[in-house]
C-alpha positions as CSV (number, residue, x, y, z in Angstrom):
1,X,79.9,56.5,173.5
2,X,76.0,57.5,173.6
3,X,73.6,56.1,176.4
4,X,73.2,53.1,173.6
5,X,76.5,51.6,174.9
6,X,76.1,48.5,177.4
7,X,79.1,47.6,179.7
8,X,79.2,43.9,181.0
9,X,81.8,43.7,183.7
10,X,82.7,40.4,185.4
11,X,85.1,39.5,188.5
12,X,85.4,37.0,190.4
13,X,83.0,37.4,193.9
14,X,80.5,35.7,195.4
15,X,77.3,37.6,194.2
16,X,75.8,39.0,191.1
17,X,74.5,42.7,191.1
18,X,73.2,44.7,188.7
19,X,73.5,42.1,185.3
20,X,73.3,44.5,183.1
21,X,76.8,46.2,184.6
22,X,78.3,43.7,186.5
23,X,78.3,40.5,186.9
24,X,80.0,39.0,189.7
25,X,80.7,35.3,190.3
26,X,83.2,32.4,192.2
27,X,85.8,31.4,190.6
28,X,85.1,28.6,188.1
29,X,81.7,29.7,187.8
30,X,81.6,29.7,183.8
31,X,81.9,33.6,183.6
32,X,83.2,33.3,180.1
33,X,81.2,31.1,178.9
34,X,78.0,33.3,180.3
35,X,80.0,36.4,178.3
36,X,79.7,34.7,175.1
37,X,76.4,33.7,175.6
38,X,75.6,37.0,175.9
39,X,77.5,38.3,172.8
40,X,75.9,35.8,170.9
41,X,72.2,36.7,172.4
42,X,73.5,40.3,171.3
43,X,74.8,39.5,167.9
44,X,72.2,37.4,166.3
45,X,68.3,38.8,168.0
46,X,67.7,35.0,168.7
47,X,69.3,31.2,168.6
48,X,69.0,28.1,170.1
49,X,71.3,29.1,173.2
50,X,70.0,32.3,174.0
51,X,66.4,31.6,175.0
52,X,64.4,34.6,175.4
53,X,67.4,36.9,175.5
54,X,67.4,39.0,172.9
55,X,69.8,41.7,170.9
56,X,68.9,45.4,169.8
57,X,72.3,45.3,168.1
58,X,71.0,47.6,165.0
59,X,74.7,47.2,163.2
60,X,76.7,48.4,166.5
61,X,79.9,47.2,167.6
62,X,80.3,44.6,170.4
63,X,84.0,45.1,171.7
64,X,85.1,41.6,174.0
65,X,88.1,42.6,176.2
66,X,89.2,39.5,178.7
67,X,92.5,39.6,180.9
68,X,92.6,36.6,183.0
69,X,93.0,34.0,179.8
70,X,96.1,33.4,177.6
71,X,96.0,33.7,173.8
72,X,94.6,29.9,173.3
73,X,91.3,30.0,175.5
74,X,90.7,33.7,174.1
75,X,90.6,32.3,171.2
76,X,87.9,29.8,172.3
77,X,86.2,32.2,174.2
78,X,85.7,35.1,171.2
79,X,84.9,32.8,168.3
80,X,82.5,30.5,170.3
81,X,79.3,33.1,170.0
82,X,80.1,33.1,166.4
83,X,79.9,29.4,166.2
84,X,77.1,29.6,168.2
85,X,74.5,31.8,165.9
86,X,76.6,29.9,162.7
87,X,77.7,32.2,161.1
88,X,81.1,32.6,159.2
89,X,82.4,36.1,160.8
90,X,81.1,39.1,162.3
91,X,83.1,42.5,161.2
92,X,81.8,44.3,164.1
93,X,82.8,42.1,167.1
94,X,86.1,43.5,168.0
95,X,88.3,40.9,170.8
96,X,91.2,41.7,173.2
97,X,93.2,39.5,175.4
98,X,95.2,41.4,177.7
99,X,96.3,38.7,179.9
100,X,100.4,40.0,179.0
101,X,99.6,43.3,179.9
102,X,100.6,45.2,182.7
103,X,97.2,46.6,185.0
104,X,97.6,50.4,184.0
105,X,98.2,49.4,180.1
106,X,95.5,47.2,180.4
107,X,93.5,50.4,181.2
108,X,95.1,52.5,179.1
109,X,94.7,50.4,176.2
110,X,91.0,49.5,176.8
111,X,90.6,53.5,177.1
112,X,92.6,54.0,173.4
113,X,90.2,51.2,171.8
114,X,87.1,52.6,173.0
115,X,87.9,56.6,172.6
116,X,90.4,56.5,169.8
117,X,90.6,54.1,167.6
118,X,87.0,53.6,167.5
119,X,86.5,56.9,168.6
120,X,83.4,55.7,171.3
121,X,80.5,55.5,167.3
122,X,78.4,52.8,166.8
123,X,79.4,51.1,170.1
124,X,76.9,49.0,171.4
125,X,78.1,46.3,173.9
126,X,81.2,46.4,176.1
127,X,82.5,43.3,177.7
128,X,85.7,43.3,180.6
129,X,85.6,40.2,181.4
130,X,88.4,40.3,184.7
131,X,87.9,44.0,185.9
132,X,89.4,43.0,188.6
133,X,92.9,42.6,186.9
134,X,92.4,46.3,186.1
135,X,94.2,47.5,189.4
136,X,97.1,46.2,191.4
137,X,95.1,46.1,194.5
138,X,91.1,45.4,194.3
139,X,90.9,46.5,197.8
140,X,92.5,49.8,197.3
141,X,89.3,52.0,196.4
142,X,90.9,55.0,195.0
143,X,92.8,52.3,192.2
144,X,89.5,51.0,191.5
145,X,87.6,54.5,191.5
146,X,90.3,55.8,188.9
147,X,90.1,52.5,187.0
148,X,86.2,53.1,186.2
149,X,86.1,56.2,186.0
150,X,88.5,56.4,183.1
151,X,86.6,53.4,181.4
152,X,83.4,55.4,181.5
């Protein structure tokens, strides 16, 4: 991945830092609603939803990875910025929902998407939304440090 690559991480907290790295809000907050208003800001330069936000996409990949959901509401989730700019697909907005998975295959398999199969070209936004379900224990900071540290 090049220094072209955005990461959008949310988890569930009580604050918001940094936006355009984390994101973190309370539970119920509409986190997944405010990632795919972003991919859709990202995918389509402008719409009706996205106000003044606007994506430098230039052809790059969006890659959507969300563990806390099942199969059903990931579905919602991933095709609703699609719906939103209206179109009928987009090729290069690759989705994920890892909800089954086990923490360290969650990372492992987020670190295979992003290095291997896509080999870390033309990536240009990165969405984990549920970092948190990364590690066993979110207060254990050596978990956490390992868990980021082999995402980036």
């Amino acid at each position: 991945m090049n220094n072209d690559t955005y990461f959008i991480m949310i988890r569930c907290s009580q604050h918001c830092t940094t936006p355009t790295t984390t994101c973190s809000l309370r539970r119920r907050s509409m986190k997944s609603f405010f990632s795919s208003l972003l991919v859709s800001a990202y995918q389509s330069d402008s719409n009706k939803y996205s106000g003044l936000l606007k994506g430098h996409r230039k052809g790059r990949k969006i890659i959507h990875f969300d563990t806390e959901q099942g199969k059903f509401h990931c579905q919602k989730v991933f095709r609703r910025p699609i719906l939103m700019n209206d179109m009928p697909d987009d090729n290069n907005y690759y989705t994920y929902a890892l909800r089954t998975m086990s923490y360290k295959d969650r990372v492992d398999f987020i670190d295979y998407i992003l290095n291997d199969k896509l080999e870390g070209k033309d990536i240009g936004l990165v969405i984990i939304d549920g970092i948190a379900d990364l590690v066993a224990d979110v207060n254990n900071l050596e978990q956490c440090n390992e868990a980021i540290q082999k995402l980036m």
